[in-house]
DRENMI-930613 format. One record per residue (C-alpha): x, z, y; residue number from 0. Coordinates in Angstrom, 1 decimal, always signed. Example, Ala and Ser with C-alpha at 12.3 -4.5 7.8 and 13.67 -1.06 7.14 Angstrom:
(atom (+12.3 +7.8 -4.5) 0) (atom (+13.7 +7.1 -1.1) 1) 
//
This chain:
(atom (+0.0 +0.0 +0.0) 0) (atom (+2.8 +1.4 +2.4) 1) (atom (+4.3 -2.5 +1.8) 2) (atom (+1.2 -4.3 +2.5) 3) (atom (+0.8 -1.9 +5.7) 4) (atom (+4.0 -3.2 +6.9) 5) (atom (+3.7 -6.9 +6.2) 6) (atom (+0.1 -6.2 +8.1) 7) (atom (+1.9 -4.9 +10.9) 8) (atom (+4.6 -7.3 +11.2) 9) (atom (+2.4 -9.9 +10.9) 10) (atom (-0.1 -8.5 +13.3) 11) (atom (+2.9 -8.5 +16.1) 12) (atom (+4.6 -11.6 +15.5) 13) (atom (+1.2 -13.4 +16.2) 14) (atom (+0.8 -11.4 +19.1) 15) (atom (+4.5 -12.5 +19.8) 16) (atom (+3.3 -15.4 +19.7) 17) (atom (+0.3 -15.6 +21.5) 18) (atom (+1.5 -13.8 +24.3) 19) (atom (+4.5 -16.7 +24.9) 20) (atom (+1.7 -19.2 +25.1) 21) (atom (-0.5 -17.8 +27.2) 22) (atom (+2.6 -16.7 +29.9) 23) (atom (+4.2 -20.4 +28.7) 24) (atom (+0.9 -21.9 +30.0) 25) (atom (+0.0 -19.7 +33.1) 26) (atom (+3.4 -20.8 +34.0) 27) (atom (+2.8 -24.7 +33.9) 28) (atom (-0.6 -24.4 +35.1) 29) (atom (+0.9 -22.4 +38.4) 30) (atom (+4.0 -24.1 +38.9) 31) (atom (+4.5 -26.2 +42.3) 32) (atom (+8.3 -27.4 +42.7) 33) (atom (+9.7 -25.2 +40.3) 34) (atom (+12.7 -27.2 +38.5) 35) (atom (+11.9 -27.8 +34.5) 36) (atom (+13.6 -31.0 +34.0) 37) (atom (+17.3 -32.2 +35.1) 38) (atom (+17.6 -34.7 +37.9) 39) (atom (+20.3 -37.3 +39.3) 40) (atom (+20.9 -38.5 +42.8) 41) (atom (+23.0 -41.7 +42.8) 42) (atom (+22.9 -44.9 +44.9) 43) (atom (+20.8 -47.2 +42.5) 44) (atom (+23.5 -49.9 +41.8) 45) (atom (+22.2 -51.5 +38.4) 46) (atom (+18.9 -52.2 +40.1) 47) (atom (+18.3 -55.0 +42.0) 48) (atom (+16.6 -54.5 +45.0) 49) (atom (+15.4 -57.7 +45.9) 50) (atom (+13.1 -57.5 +42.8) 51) (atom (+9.4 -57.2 +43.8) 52) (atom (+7.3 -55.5 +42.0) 53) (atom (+9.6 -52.6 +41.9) 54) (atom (+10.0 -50.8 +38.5) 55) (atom (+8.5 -47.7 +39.3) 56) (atom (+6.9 -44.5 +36.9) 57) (atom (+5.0 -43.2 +40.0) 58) (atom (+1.4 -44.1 +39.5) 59) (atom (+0.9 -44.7 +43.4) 60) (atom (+3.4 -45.1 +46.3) 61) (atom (+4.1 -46.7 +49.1) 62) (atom (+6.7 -47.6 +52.1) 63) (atom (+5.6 -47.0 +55.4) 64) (atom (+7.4 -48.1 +58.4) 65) (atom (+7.5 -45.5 +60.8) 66) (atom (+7.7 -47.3 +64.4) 67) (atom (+4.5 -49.7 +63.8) 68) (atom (+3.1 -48.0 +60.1) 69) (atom (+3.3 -51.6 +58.4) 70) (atom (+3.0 -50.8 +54.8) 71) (atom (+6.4 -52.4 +53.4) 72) (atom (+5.8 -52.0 +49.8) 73) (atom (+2.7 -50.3 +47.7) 74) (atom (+1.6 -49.8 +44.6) 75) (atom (-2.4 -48.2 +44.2) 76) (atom (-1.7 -46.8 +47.6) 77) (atom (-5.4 -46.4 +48.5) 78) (atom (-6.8 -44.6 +45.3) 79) (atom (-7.4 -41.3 +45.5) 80) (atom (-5.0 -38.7 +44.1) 81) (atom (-4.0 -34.8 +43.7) 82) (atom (-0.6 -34.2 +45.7) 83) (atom (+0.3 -31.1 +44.9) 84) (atom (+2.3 -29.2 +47.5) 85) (atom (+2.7 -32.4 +49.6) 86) (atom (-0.4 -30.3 +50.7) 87) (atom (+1.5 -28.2 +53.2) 88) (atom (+2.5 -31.3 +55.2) 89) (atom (-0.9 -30.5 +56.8) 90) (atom (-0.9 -27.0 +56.1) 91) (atom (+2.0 -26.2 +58.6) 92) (atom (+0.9 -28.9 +61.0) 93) (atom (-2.6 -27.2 +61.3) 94) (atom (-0.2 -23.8 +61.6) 95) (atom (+2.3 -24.9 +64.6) 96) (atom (-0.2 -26.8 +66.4) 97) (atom (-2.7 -23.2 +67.0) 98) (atom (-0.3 -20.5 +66.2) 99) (atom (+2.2 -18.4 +68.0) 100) (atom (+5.0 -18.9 +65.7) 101) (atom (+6.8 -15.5 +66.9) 102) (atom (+3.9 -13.6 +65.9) 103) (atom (+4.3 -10.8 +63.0) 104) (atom (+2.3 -11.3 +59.7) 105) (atom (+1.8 -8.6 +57.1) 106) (atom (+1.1 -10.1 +53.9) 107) (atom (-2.2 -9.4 +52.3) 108) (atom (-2.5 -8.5 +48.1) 109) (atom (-4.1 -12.0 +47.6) 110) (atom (-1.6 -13.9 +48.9) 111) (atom (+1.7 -11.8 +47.7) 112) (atom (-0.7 -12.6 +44.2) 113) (atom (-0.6 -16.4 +44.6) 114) (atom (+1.3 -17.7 +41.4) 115) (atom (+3.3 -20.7 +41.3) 116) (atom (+6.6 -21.5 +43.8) 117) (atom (+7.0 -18.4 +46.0) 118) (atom (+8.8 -17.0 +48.8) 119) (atom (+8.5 -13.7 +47.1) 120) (atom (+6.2 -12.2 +49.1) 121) (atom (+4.7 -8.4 +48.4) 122) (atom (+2.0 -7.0 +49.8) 123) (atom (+2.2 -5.4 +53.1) 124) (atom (+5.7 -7.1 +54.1) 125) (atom (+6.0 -7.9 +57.4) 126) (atom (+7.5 -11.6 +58.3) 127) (atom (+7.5 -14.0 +61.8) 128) (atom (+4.6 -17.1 +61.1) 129) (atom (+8.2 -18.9 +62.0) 130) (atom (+9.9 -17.7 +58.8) 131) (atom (+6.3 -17.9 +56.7) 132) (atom (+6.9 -21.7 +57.9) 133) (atom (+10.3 -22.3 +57.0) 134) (atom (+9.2 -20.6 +53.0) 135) (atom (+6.0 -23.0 +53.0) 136) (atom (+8.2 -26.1 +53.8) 137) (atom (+11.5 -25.4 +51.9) 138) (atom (+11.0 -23.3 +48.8) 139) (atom (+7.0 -24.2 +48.9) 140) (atom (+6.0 -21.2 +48.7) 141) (atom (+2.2 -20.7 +47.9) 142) (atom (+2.4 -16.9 +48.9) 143) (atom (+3.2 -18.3 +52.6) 144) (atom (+0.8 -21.0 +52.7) 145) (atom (-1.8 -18.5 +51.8) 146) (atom (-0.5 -15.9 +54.2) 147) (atom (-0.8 -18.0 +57.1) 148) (atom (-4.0 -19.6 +56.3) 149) (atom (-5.2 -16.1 +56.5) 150) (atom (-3.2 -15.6 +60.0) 151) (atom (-4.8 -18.7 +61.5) 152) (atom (-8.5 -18.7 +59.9) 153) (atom (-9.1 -15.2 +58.4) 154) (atom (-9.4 -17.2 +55.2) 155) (atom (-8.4 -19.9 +52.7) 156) (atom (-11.8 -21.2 +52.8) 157) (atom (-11.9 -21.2 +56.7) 158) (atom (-8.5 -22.6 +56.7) 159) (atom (-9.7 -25.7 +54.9) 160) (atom (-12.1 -26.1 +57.2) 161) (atom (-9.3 -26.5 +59.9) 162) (atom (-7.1 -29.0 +57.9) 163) (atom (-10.2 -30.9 +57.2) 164) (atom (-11.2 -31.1 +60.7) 165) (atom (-7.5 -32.1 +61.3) 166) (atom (-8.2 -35.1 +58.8) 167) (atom (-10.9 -36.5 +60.2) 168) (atom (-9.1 -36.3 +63.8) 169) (atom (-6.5 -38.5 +62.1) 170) (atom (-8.7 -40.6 +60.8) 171) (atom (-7.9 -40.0 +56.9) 172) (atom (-11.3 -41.2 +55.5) 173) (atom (-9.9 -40.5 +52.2) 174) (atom (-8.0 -37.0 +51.8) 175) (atom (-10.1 -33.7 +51.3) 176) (atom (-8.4 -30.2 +51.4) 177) (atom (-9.8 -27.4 +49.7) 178) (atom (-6.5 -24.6 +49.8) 179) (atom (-3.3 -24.6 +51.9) 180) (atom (-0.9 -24.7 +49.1) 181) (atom (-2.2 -27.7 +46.7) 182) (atom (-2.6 -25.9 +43.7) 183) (atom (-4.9 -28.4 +41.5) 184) (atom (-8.9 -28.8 +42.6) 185) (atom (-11.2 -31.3 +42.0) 186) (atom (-11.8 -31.7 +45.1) 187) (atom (-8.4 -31.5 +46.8) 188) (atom (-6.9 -34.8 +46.8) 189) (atom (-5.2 -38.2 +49.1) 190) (atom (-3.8 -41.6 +48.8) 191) (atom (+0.0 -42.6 +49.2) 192) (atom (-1.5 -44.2 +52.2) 193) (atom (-2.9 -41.6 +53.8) 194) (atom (-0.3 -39.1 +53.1) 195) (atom (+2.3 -41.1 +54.4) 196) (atom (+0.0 -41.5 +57.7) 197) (atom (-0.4 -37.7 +57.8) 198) (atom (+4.0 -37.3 +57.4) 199) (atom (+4.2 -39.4 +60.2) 200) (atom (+2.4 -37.6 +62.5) 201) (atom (+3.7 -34.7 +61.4) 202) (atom (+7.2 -35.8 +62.1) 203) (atom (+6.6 -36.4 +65.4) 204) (atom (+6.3 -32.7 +66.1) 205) (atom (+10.0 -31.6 +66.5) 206) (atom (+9.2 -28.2 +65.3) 207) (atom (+7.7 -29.5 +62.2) 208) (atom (+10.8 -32.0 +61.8) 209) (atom (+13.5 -29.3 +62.4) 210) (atom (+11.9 -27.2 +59.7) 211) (atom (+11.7 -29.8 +56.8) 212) (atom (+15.1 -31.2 +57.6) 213) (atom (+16.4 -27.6 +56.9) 214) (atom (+18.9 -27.5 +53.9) 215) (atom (+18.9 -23.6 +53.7) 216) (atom (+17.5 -20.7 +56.0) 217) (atom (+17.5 -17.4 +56.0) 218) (atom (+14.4 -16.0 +56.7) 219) (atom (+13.6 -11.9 +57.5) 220) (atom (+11.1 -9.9 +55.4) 221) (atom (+10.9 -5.9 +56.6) 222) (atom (+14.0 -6.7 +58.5) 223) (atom (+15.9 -7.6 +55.8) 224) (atom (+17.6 -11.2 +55.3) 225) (atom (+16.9 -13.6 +52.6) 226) (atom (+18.4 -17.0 +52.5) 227) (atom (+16.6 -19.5 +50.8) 228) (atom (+16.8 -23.5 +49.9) 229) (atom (+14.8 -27.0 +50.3) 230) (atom (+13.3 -28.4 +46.9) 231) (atom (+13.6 -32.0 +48.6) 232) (atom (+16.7 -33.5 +46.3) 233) (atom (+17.2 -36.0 +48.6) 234) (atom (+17.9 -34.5 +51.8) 235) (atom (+21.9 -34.5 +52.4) 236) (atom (+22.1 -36.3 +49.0) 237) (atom (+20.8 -39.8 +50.2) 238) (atom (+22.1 -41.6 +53.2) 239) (atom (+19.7 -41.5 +56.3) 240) (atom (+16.9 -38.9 +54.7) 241) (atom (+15.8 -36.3 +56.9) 242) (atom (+12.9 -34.3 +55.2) 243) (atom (+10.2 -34.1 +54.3) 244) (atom (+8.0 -32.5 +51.4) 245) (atom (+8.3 -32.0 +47.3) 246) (atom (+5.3 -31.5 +44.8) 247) (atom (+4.2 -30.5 +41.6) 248) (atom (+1.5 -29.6 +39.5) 249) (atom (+0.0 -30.7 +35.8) 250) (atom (-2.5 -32.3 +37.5) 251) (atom (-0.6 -34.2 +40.4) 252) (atom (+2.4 -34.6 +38.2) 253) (atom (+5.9 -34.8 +40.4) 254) (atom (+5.8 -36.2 +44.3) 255) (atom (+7.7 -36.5 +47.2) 256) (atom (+7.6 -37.4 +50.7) 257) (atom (+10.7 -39.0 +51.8) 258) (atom (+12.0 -39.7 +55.7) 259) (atom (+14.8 -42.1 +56.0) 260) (atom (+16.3 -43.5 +58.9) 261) (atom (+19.3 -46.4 +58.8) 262) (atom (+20.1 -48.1 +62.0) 263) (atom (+16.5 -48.9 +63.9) 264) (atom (+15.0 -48.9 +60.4) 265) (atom (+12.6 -45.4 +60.1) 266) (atom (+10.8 -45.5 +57.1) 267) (atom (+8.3 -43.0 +55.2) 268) (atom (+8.7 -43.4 +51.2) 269) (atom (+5.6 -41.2 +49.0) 270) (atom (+5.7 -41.1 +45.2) 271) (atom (+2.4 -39.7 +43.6) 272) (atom (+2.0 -39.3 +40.1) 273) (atom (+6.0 -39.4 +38.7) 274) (atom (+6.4 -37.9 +35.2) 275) (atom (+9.8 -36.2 +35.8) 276) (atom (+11.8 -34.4 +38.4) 277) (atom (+14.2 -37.4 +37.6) 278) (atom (+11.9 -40.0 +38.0) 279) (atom (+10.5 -39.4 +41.4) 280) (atom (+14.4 -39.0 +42.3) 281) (atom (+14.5 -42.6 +41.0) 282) (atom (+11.7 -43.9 +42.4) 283) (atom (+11.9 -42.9 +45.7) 284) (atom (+15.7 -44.2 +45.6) 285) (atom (+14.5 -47.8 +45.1) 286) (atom (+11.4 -47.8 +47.5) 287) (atom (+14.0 -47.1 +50.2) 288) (atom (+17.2 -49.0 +48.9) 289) (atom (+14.4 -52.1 +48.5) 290) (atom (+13.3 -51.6 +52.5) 291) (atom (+16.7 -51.0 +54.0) 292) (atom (+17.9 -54.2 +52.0) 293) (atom (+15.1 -56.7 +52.8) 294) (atom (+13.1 -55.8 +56.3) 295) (atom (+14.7 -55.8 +59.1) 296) (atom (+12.8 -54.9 +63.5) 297) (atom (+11.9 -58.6 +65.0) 298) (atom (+11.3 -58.0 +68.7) 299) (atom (+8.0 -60.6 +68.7) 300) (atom (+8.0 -60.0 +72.6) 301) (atom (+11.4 -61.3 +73.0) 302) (atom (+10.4 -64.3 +70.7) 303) (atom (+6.6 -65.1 +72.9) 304) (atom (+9.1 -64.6 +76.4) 305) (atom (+11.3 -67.5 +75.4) 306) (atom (+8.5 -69.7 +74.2) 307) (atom (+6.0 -69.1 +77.1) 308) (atom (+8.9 -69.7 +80.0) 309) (atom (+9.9 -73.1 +77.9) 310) (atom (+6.1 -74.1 +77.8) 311) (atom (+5.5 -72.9 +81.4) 312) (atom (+8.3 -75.5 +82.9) 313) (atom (+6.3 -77.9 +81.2) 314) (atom (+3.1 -77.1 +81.8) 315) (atom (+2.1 -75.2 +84.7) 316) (atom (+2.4 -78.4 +87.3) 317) (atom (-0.4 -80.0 +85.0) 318) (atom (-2.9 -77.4 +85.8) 319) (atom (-5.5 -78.4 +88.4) 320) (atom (-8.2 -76.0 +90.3) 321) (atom (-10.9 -77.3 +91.1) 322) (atom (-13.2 -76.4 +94.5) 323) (atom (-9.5 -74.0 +94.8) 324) (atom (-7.6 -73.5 +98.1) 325) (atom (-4.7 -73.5 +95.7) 326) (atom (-3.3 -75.5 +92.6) 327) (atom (-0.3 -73.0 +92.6) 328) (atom (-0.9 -71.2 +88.9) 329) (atom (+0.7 -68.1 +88.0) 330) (atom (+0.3 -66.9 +84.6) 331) (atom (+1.2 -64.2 +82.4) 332) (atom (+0.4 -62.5 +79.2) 333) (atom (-1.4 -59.2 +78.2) 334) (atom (+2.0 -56.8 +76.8) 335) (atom (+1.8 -56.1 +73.1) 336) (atom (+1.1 -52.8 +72.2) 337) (atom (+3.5 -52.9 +69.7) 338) (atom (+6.7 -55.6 +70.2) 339) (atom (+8.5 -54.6 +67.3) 340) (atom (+6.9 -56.4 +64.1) 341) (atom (+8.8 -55.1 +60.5) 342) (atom (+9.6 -58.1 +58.5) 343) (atom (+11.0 -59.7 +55.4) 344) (atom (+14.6 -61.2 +56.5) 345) (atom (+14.2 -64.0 +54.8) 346) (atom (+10.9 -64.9 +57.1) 347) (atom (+12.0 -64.3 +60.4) 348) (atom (+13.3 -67.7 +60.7) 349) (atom (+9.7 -69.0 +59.6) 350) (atom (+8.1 -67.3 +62.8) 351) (atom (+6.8 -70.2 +65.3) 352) (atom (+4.8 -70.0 +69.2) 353) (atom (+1.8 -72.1 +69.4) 354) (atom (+0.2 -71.7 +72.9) 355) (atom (-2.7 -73.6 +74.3) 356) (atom (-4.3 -73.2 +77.8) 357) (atom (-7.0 -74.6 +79.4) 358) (atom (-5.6 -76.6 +82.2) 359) (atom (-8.6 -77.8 +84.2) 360) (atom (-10.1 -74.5 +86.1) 361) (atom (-12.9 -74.5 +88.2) 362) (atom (-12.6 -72.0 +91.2) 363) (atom (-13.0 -69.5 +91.9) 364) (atom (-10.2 -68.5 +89.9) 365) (atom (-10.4 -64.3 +89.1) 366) (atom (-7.0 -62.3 +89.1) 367) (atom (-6.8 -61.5 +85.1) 368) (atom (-9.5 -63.8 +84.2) 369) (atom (-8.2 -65.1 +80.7) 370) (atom (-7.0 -69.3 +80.5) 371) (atom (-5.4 -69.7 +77.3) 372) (atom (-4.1 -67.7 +74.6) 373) (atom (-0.4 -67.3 +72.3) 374) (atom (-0.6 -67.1 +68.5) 375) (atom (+2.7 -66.1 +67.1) 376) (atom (+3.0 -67.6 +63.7) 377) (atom (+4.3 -67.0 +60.3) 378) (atom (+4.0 -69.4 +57.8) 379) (atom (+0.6 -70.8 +59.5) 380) (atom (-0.6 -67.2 +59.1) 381) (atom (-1.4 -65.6 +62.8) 382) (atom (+0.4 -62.0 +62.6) 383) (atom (-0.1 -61.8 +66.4) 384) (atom (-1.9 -62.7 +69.1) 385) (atom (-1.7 -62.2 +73.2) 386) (atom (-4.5 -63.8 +75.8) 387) (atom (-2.6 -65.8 +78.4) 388) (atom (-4.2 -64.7 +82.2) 389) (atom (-4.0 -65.3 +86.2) 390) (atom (-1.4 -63.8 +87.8) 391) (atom (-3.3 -63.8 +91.1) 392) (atom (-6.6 -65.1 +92.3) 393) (atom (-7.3 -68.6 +93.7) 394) (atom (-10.5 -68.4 +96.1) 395) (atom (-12.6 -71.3 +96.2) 396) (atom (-12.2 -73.5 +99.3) 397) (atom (-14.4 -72.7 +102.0) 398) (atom (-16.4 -75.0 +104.9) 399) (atom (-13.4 -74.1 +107.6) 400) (atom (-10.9 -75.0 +104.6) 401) (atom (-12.3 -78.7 +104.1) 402) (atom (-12.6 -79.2 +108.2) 403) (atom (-8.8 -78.2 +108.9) 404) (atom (-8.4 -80.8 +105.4) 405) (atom (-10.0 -83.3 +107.6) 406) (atom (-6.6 -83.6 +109.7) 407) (atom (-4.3 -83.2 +107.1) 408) (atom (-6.0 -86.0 +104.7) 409) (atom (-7.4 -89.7 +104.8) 410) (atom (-10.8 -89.7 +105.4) 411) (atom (-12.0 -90.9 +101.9) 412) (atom (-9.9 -88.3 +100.2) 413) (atom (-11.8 -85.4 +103.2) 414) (atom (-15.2 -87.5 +102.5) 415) (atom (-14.6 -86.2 +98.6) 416) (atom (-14.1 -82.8 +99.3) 417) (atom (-17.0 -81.8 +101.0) 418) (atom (-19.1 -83.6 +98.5) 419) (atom (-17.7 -81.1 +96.0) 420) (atom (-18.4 -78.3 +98.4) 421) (atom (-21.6 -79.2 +98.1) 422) (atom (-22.1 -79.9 +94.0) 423) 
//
């Protein structure tokens, strides 16, 4: 009996063994965000070629977004609907520096010192700056900060949505839903590549949001006491030109990452959603941004439409007749483009042609900005842009004293005419 008593035992403890490394072995997975569980390499990708289109990529949506004019250079399923993990806390701490006093002392509550997956390492009642809870969010991606300071800002996760929502909507990102601060998997918490990489760049133009996410390491102060901690984004000072911005993981979301890169004039946003590895989103965003920096290049179109409409204007401009106008003398101009610098393929810029067309016969009067003609700039007999050509100044239409005074200054079949088409 004593022997059967034991094996019980034994057998009873070992399952529990057992059961117990599951269950922590899955609470683990379910919680994680950022935390590292597989290896990863940085390396210029050499055996690739990045001229190749479509890219060999794992991620199940990306895109490259062009920071100066947010032309998408490259995307794959960029406008379906994703989970993004703790790419989450792009908006999170721009919600957070936009209506907060970042100097401001924060004592952390039980629930969020409770949040599981990537952590600061908060406990509760430790004091900490919203500064510091910022630099943890964006850098270790801790979900015990970004539930800290959605309590801070909006007494509430729930009420904290609301704000990142309303945020959203302000940016016009029809297609992203927030339902927590830290990205932790939810139905209904979710983006596209396209939208997120909309959302970074907006967020990047905040300098206090930039300086934070292209932080190596920091060292923030809990109960006065220093702790230095490091950025999860593998690419920052590993990859020439990338300057933050944001990591994410989750079993749901899988690995992403929200990439900045700057090369010469070239600013470009890279996201990869959906990755299966650490190493694989590495990878991935390595060739979205080897592939833009080695075939797009700035074309200023403005420069190009300035050369073409002076040429066209010496040509033109003395065939242009008013009609009824004390003047023939036309001045013209076109409206500015709101953006001059177009992001293109090198190997179309020399395919870009001017086609301009004008009406030449006017009728006066002749209104100051009235439009007369328009400028297509072409690519491949595609219109990428498009600028109405105007009146510099007005021309008035000839008055009764005009035609009299012509009377001396004209023969008298040529006066005769005029003041018939005074009359008409």
């Amino acid at each position: 009996m004593k022997r059967n008593s034991f094996t019980y035992f034994l057998l009873k403890n070992c399952v529990c063994f057992i059961l117990c490394v599951i269950i922590f072995s899955n609470f683990s997975l379910v919680y994680s965000d950022d935390i590292d569980i597989d290896e990863q390499t940085i390396e210029t990708v050499t055996a690739y070629d990045v001229n190749t289109k479509p890219l060999n990529l794992n991620a199940r949506s990306c895109i490259i977004l062009d920071r100066n004019n947010e032309q998408i250079l490259y995307g794959k399923n960029e406008f379906n609907k994703v989970k993004m993990a703790s790419t989450t806390k792009i908006m999170t701490a721009t919600v957070i520096i936009e209506n907060c006093n970042l100097s401001d002392i924060v004592e952390v509550s039980k629930k969020a010192a409770g949040t599981g997956g990537s952590r600061l390492g908060l406990k509760t009642g430790d004091k900490i700056t919203v500064n510091d809870l910022l630099y943890g969010l964006m850098l270790c991606s801790g979900n015990d900060a970004a539930v800290c300071l959605a309590e801070f800002a909006a007494g509430s996760v729930n009420d904290f949505s609301v704000l990142m929502n309303n945020k959203a909507a302000e940016l016009g990102l029809k297609n992203t839903h927030f339902e927590s601060p830290h990205g932790l998997d939810s139905d209904g918490h979710y983006t596209t590549a396209y939208e997120l990489a909309t959302l970074a760049n907006y967020a990047m133009k905040n300098s206090t949001f930039a300086k934070i996410v292209g932080t190596k390491t920091y060292t923030v102060t809990i109960n006065g006491y220093p702790k230095k901690i490091s950025n999860t984004n593998e690419l920052l000072g590993n990859l020439n030109g990338v300057y933050g911005i944001k990591t994410g993981f989750t079993n749901g979301a899988n690995r992403c990452l929200v990439t900045c890169c700057k090369r010469g004039d070239l600013d470009v946003i890279s996201v990869v959603l959906g990755c299966d590895t650490k190493n694989f989103r590495t990878q991935d965003s390595i060739k979205l941004l080897e592939y833009a920096f080695a075939n797009f290049e700035h074309v200023n179109i403005k420069s190009i439409v300035d050369d073409e409409f002076n040429k066209w204007k010496i040509d033109n401009l003395n065939c242009f007749s008013v009609n009824k106008g004390v003047s023939n003398d036309v001045a013209l101009y076109f409206k500015d483009f709101e953006n001059s610098i177009f992001t293109m393929n090198k190997k179309d810029v020399s395919n870009i042609s001017v086609s301009i067309t004008a009406n030449k016969d006017l009728v006066a009067p002749v209104i100051k900005d009235s439009v007369v003609g328009v400028i297509n700039v072409m690519l491949n007999d595609n219109v990428i842009a498009s600028r109405d050509i105007c009146i510099e100044k007005t021309i008035d239409k000839k008055s009764f004293q005009d035609y009299f005074l012509s009377f001396f200054s004209t023969p008298i079949d040529s006066f005769w005419n005029e003041v018939k088409s005074f009359y008409d």
